[in-house]
C-alpha positions as CSV (number, residue, x, y, z in Angstrom):
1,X,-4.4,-17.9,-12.4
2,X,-8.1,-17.0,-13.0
3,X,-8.7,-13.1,-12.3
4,X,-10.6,-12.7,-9.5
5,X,-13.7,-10.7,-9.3
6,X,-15.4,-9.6,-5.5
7,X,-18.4,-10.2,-5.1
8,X,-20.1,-7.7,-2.8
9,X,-23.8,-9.5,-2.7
10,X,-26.6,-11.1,-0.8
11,X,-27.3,-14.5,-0.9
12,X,-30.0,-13.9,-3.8
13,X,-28.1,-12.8,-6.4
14,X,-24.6,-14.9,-5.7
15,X,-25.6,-17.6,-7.9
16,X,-26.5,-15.3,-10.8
17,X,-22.7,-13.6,-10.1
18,X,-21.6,-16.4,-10.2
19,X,-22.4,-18.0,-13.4
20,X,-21.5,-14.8,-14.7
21,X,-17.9,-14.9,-13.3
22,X,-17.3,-18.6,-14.5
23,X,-18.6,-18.1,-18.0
24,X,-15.8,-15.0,-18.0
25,X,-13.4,-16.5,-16.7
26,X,-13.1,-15.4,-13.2
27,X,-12.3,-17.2,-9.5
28,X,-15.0,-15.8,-7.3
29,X,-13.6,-13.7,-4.0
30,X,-15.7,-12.9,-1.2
31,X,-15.4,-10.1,1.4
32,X,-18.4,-8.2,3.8
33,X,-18.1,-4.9,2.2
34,X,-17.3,-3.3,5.7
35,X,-14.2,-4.4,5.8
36,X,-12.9,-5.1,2.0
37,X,-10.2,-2.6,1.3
38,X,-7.5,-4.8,0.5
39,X,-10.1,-7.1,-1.8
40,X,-11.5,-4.1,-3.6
41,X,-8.3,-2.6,-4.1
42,X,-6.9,-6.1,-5.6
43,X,-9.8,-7.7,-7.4
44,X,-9.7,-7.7,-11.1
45,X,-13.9,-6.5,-11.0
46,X,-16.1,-5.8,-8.3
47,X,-20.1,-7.0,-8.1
48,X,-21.8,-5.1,-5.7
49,X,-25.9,-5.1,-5.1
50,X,-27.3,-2.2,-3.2
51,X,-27.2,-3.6,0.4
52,X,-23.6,-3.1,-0.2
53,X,-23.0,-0.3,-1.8
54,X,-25.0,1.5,0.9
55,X,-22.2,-0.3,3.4
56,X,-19.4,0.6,1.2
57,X,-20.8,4.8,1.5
58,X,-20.1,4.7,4.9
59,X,-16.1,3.3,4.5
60,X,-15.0,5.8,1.5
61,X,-13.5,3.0,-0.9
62,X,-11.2,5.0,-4.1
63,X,-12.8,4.9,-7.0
64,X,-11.8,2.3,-9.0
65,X,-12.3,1.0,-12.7
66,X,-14.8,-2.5,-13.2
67,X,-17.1,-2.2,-10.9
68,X,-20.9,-2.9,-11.8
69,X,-23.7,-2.7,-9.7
70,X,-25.9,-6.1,-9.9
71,X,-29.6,-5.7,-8.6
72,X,-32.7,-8.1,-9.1
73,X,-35.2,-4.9,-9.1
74,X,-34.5,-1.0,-10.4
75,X,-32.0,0.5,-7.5
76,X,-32.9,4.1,-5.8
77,X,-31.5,6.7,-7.5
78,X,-29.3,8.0,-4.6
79,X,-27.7,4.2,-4.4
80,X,-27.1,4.2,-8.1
81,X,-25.5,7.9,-7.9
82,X,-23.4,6.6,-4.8
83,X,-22.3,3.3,-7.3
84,X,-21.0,5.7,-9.6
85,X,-19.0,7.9,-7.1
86,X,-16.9,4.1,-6.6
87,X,-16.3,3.9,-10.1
88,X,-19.8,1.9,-10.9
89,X,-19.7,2.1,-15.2
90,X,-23.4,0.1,-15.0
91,X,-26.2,-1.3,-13.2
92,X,-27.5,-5.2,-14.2
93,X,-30.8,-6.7,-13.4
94,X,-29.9,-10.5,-13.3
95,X,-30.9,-13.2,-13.9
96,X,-32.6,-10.8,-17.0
97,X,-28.7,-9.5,-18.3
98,X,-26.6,-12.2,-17.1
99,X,-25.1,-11.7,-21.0
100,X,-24.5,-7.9,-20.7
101,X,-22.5,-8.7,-16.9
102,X,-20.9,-11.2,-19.2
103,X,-19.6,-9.0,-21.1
104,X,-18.6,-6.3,-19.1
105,X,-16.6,-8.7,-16.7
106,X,-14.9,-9.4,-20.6
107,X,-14.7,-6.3,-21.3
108,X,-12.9,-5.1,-17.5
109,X,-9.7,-7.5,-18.7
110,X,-9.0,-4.9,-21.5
111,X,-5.6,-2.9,-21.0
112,X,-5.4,-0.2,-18.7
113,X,-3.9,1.6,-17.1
114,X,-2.1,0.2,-13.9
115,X,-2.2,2.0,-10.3
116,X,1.2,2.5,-8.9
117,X,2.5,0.1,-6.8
118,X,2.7,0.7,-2.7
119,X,6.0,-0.6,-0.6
120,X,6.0,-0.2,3.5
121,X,8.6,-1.2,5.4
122,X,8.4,-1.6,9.3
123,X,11.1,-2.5,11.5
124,X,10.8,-5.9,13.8
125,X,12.7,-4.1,16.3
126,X,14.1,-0.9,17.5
127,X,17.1,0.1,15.7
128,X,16.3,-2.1,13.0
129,X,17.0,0.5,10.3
130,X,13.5,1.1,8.8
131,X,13.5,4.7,8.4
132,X,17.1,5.0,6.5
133,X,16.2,1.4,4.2
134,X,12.7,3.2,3.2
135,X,14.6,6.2,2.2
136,X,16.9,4.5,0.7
137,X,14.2,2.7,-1.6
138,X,12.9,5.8,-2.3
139,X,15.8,7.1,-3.9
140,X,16.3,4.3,-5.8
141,X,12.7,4.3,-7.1
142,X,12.8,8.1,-8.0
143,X,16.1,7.1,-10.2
144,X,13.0,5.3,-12.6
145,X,9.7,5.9,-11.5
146,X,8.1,9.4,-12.6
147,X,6.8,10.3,-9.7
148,X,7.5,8.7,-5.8
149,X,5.6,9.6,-3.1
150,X,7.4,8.9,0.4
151,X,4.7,8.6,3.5
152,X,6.3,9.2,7.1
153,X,3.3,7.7,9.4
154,X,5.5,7.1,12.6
155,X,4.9,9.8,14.9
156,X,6.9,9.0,17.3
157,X,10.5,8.4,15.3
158,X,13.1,11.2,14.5
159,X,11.4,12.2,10.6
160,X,12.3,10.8,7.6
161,X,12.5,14.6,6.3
162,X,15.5,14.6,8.8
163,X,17.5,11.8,7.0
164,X,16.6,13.6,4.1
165,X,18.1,16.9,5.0
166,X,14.6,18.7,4.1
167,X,13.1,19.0,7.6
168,X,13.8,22.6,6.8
169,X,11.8,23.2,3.4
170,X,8.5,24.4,3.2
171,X,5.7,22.7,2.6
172,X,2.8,20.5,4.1
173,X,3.2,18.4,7.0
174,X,0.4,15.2,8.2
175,X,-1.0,17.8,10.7
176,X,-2.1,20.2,8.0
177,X,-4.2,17.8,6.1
178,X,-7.6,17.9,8.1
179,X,-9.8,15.8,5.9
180,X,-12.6,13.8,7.0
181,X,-13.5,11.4,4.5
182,X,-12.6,13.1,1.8
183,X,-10.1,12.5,-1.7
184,X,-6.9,14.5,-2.3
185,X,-5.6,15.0,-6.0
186,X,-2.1,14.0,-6.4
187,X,-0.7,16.8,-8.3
188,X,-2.1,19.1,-5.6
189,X,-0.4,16.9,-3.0
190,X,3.1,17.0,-4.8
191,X,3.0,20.5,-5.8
192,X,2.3,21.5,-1.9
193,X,5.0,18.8,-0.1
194,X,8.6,19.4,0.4
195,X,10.6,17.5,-2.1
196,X,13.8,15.8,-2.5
197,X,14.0,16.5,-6.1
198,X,11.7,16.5,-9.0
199,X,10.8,13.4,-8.4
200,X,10.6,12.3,-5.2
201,X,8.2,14.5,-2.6
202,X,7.7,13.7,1.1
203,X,5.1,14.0,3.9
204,X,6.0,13.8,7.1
205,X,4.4,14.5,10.6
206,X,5.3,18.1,12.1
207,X,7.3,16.9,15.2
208,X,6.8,20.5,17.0
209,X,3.0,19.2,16.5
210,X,1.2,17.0,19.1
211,X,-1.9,16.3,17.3
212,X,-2.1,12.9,15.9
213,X,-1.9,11.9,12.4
214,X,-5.2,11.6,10.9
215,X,-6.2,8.2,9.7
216,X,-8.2,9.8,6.4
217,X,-5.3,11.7,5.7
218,X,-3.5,8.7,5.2
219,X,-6.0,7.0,3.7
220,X,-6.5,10.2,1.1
221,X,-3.1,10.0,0.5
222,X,-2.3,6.3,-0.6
223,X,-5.2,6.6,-2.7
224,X,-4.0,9.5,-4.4
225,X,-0.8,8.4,-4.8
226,X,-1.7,5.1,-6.0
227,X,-4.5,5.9,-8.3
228,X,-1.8,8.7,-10.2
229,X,0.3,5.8,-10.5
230,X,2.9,7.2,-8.3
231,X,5.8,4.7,-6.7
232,X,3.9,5.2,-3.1
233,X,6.4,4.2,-0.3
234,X,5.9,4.3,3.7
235,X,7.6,4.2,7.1
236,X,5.6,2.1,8.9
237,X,6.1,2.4,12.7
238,X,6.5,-0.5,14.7
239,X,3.3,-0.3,17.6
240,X,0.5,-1.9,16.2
241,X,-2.1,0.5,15.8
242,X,-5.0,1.6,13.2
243,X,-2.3,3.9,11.2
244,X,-0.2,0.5,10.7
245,X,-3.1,-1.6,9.6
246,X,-4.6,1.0,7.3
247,X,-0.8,0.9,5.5
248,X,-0.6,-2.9,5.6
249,X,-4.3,-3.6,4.3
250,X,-3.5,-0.8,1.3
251,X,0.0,-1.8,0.2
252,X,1.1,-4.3,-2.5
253,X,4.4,-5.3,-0.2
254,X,5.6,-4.9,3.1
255,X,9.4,-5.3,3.8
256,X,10.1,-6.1,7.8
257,X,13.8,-5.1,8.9
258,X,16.0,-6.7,10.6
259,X,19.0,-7.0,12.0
260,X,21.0,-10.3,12.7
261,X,20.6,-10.9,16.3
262,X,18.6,-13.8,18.3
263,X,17.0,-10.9,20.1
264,X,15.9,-9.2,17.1
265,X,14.8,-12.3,15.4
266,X,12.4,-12.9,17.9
267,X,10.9,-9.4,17.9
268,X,10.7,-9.7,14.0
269,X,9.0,-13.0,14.7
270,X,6.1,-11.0,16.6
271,X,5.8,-8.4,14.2
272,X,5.4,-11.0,11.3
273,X,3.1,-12.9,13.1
274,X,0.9,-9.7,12.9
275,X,0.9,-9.6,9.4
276,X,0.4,-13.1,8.9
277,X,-3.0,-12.3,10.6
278,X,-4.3,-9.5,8.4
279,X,-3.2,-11.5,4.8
280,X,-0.1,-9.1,4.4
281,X,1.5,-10.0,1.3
282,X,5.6,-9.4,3.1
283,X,9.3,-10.1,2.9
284,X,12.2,-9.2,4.7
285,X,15.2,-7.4,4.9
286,X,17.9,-8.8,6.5
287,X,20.9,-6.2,8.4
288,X,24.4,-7.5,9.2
289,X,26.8,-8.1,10.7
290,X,25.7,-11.3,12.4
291,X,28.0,-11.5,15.6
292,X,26.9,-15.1,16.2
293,X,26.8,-16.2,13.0
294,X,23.3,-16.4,12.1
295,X,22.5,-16.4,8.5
296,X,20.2,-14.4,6.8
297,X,18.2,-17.9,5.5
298,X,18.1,-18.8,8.6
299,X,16.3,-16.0,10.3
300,X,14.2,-16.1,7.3
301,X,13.2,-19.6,8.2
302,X,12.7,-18.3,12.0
303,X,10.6,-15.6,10.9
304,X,8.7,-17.3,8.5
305,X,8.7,-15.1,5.4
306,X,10.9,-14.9,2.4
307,X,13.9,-13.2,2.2
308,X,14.5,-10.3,-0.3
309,X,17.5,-9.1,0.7
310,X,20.4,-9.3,3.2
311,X,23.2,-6.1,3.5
312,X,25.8,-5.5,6.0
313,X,26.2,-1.8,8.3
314,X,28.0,1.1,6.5
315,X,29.8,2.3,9.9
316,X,30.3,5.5,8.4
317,X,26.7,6.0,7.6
318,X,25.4,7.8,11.1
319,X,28.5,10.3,11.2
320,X,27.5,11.0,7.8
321,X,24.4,11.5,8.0
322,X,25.0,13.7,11.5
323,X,26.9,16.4,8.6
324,X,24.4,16.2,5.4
325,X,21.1,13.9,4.0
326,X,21.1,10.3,2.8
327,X,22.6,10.0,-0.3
328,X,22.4,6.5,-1.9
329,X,25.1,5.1,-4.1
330,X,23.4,2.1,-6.3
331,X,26.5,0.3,-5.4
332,X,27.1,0.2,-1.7
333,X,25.3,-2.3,0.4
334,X,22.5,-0.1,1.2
335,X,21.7,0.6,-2.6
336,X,21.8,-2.8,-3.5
337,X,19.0,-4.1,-0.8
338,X,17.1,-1.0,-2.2
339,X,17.2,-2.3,-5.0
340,X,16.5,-5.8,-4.5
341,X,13.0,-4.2,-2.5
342,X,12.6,-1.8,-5.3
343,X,13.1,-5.4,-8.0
344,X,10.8,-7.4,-6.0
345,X,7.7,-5.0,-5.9
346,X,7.7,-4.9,-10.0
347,X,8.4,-8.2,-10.3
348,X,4.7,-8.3,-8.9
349,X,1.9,-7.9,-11.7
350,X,-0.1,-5.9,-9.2
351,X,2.7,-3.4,-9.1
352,X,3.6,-3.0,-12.4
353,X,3.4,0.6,-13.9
């Protein structure tokens, strides 16, 4: 499959961008440049002229690598200085340098070095087991990945840092990240969360805390996480809201829970419809035991999206967890469906490390 390069212009300059993209080697992909997260955060190479960049100032996009800014005349100096804040490497006057955007769209497909990848998983139900599976996963991914970065956005659910065992440790909570806008480094962020181990480090809302989560915190800190090729993974609540849609336009895969009941079928069945909507790339997680006998291919059928992985209850797990944190042997049923989450993210080119 062609890599794909989004093309942020008017209609003036498409043609010229696009000549440029075939004779490199790249499938076209479109997007208005208000609303492009999950494009610009997937393409291969971004175009942009300055109509758009001046859009894009106003919705923060990371900085990425291969983006060039394409104009037909010389840009202002304060659009060309905001290109550069994105990641812009160079400006092209086309139809005059369709050769030198040629060859930077060549040169873009040089190794590099890869963001980390970014799992949520949301529960179709209540009770689906969400919370405890994204742990889980967690764990599991802090067993290889250098550095995992666990994002509790549901404000309303018990904490994450609660299954963990770490509710009491110091360190920042959602509420104490007041940034408007702006970028977070992610060895600042790590260095000031509670962590698990030396690994794995959490953030997690302050539940003695009414305000609300701030949307550019978590923005700030999927970014961060993503762009210091961290493992990034998030409890997603359930409600549809702007905190869920900022998760599901940013992440690589989204894992919907649950468990094997006609009633939570069909709530999973909403819930996937939702994502369906917004281009989510998904999967799901099937949890047993089935007491009618519905299989797991079967509710993956109903739900319409593939199925990763299907595990059964450990009934000792809640009393367990009532008396210390999760701990996550790789060989009970709850290890093995966090890793079979954990498998199908880097089986994904876009999350490999």
């Amino acid at each position: 499959m062609a890599d794909e390069l989004l093309t942020l212009v008017g209609p003036d300059l498409h043609g010229d961008v696009a000549r440029c993209a075939a004779a490199a080697g790249y499938r076209i992909l479109t997007a208005h440049p208000a609303d492009c997260r999950r494009e610009w955060l997937r393409a291969a190479a971004v175009a942009a002229d300055a109509e758009a960049v001046r859009v894009l100032a106003a919705q923060s996009p990371p900085r990425r690598t291969g983006v060039v800014m394409v104009t037909d005349d010389d840009p202002p100096s304060d659009i060309w200085r905001t290109a550069m804040a994105f990641g812009a490497e160079q400006v092209v006057a086309l139809p005059a340098d369709e050769s030198v955007l040629v060859g930077l769209l060549g040169g873009f497909r040089s190794p590099r070095g890869h963001p980390g990848g970014a799992i949520a998983v949301i529960g179709g139900h209540g009770g689906a087991g969400a919370t405890t599976l994204a742990a889980a996963v967690a764990i599991i991914a802090g067993d290889v990945a250098s550095r995992v970065l666990l994002l509790d956005v549901d404000e309303h659910g018990a904490g994450i840092d609660l299954t963990l065992g770490i509710e009491g440790r110091p360190g920042l909570r959602w509420q104490d990240l007041t940034l408007e806008g702006g970028a977070v480094r992610a060895e600042s962020l790590h260095s000031a969360l509670p962590h698990v181990d030396d690994r794995l480090s959490v953030l997690a809302p302050r539940r003695d805390d009414r305000r609300p989560i701030s949307a550019d915190a978590v923005v700030a800190a999927l970014d961060a996480g993503r762009a210091h090729g961290d493992t990034v993974i998030v409890d997603v609540p359930r409600a549809a809201g702007a905190l869920t849609d900022i998760v599901l336009d940013t992440v690589d895969l989204a894992v919907l829970v649950t468990t094997a009941t006609v009633h939570g079928v069909a709530s999973t069945r909403a819930a996937a419809d939702r994502m369906h909507g917004r281009g989510v790339v998904a999967g799901l997680a099937v949890r047993g035991p089935a007491p009618g006998g519905l299989r797991a291919v079967d509710i993956a059928g109903a739900v319409g999206l593939p199925l990763i992985t299907t595990y059964r209850s450990d009934p000792g797990l809640p009393a367990r967890l009532e008396a210390r944190r999760l701990r996550v042997s790789p060989r009970s049923p709850l290890g093995r469906a966090a890793q079979a989450i954990h498998r199908r993210a880097l089986a994904d080119d876009r999350l490999a490390a």
